[in-house]
N, C-alpha and C positions, 0 to 999 in steps of 0.2 A: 516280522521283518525288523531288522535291527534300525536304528539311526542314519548310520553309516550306506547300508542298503538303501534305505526313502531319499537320501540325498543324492546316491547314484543315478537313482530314477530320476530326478531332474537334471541330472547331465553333467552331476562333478566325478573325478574319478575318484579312488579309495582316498589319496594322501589329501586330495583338496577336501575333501569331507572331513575328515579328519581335523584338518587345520583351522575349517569353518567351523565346528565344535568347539573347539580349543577360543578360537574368539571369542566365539558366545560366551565361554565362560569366564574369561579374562575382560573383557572388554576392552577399548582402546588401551594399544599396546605395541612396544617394539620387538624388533626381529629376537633379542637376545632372550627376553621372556619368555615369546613363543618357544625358542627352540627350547629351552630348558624344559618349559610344560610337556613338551613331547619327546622329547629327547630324540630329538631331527638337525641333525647339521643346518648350520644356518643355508648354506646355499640348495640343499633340496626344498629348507621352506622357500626360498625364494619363488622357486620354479611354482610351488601350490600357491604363491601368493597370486603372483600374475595367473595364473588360470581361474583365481576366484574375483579376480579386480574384472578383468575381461568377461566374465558371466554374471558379472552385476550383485556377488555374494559379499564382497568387501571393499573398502574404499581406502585413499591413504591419502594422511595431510603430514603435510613438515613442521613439525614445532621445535623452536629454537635450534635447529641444525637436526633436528634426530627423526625419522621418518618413523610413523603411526599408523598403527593399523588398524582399521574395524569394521566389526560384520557388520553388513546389513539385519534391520531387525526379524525377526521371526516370519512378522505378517507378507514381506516379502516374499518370502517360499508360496504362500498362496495364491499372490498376484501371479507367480513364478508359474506355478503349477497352470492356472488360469489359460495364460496364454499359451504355453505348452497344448496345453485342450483345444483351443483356439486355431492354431496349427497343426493341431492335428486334424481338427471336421476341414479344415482351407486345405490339405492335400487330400484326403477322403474324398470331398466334392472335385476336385481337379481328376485323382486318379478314376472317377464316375465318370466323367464327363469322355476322358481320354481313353474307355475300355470302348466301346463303339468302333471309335479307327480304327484301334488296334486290331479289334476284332476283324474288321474289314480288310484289313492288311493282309492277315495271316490266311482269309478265304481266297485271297487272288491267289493265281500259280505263280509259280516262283519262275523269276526272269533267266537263271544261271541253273548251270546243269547239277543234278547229286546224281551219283553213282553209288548202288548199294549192291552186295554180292550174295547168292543163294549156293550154297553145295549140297546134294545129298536128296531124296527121293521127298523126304518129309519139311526138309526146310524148300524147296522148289514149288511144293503144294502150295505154302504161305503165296506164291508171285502169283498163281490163281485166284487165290481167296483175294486177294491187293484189285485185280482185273475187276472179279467178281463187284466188288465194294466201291469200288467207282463208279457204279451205275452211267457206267456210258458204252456206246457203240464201241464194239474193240475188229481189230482188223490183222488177220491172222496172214502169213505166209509162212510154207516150209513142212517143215512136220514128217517125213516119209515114218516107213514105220519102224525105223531101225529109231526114232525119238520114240514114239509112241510103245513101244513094245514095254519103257518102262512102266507104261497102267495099258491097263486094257480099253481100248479104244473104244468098241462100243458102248462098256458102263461111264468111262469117260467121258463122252460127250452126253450122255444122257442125263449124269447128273450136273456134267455141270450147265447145261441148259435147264434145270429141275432148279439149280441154284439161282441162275440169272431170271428167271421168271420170277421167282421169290424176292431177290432182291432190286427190282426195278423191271423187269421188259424188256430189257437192253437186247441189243441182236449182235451176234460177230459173222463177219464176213471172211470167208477162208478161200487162200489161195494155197492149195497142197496138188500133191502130186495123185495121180489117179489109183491108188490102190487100192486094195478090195473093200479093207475094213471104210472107207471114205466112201468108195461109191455103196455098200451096204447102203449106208446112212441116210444115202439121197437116196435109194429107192423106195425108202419108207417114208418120202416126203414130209421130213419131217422140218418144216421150212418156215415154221411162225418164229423162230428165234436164232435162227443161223441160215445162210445159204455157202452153196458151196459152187467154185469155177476148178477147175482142173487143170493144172499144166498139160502143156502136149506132152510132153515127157515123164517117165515114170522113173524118174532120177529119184534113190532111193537119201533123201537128204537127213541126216542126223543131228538138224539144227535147227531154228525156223525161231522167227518173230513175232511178237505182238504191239500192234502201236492201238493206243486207249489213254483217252486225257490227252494231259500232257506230258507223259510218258511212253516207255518202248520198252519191252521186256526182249531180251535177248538168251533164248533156252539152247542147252547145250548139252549134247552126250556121245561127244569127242574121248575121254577117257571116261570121265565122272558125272553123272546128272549135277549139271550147274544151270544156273541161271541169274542175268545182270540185269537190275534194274538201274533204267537210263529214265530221270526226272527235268526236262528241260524242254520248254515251250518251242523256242525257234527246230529243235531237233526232231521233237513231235511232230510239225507242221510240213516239215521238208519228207520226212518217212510216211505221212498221210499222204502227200501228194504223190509220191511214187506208187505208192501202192495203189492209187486211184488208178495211174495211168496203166498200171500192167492190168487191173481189173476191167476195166474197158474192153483192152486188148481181146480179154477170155470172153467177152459175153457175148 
């Protein structure tokens, strides 16, 4: 690493390095020498002068009207460096201390809503595997089978009750419409990870919700299998409560 480079690492730029060399080698001295030694218009030394007066590299006295300049000596860079170290373990132990909150910050849920958008059979999977990963209770309305006809319903829910055992225990609670492949499912009592209520109506719906966390996944197969992920606590809480209330309703 050159000269010019170890002095940048203490925090001068290329020209103030530069200029601090040129000291060094000249020793006390005026503007009109320096520039000459570098062949630097006097007023851009100016600018390197003040940036190395201001970082403690050089000093200036007035003798008989003529303004002097000179480096600080060598051993200075050491002390330099020193404290640089010094400042660095003093924000090291602060940014230490300050990872904990932060950490604790970023595990609470977030107070404001995000909205993220799913198109297409294999990116819509992803809003599953998201449900799946949350390891919490999810709460299901909708569904007829004009949605579901994109997977097949039975391997459907089989695995992904095969996944939420795996990943936590969690159970989802569905409120769909009574159609075949649905009441299948409940006749094989299969009810340690999901239970099912029935609408009175067999309204064939091609849409239907999930609320889990503090989140609500809104699935969709109006034109295109889509589906919107809605990220927001007070919105999560008011779609749990409704859903409670219609679940009631059915039991």
């Amino acid at each position: 690493m050159s000269q010019i480079n170890q002095l940048e690492q203490l925090g001068l730029n290329e020209n103030e390095a530069k200029t601090y060399l040129a000291l060094l080698k000249l020793g006390q001295t005026n503007i009109s020498r320096l520039s000459s030694e570098l062949s630097v218009p006097r007023t851009t030394l100016y600018y390197s002068i003040a940036g190395l007066k201001e970082k403690g590299f050089a000093f200036e006295r007035v003798s008989a009207k003529k303004r002097l300049f000179s480096p600080r000596s060598p051993e200075f860079l050491a002390k330099k460096a020193e404290n640089q170290l010094e400042n660095a373990k003093e924000i090291n132990h602060r940014v230490n201390d300050l990872i904990p909150s932060l950490k604790k910050l970023a595990s609470n849920p977030v107070s404001y809503s995000q909205v993220t958008y799913f198109e297409g059979k294999e990116s819509v999977w992803q809003v599953f595997e998201i449900i799946l990963r949350s390891n919490k209770d999810s709460y299901w309305f909708g569904f007829g089978e004009a949605f579901l006809k994109n997977y097949d319903f039975d391997s459907f829910v089989t695995n992904f009750s095969k996944k939420r055992r795996q990943f936590g225990r969690t159970k989802s609670y569905n409120i769909i419409p009574p159609f075949e492949g649905a009441r299948k499912i409940e006749r094989r009592g299969e009810t340690d990870f999901q239970e099912f209520r029935f609408l009175k109506s067999d309204q064939d719906f091609n849409a239907g919700i999930c609320i889990f966390a503090d989140k609500i996944a809104i699935f969709s197969c109006d034109k295109n299998l889509s589906a919107t992920l809605i990220q927001g606590i007070a919105i999560a809480e008011i779609a749990n409560t409704m859903f409670m209330m219609i679940w009631e309703t059915l039991s």
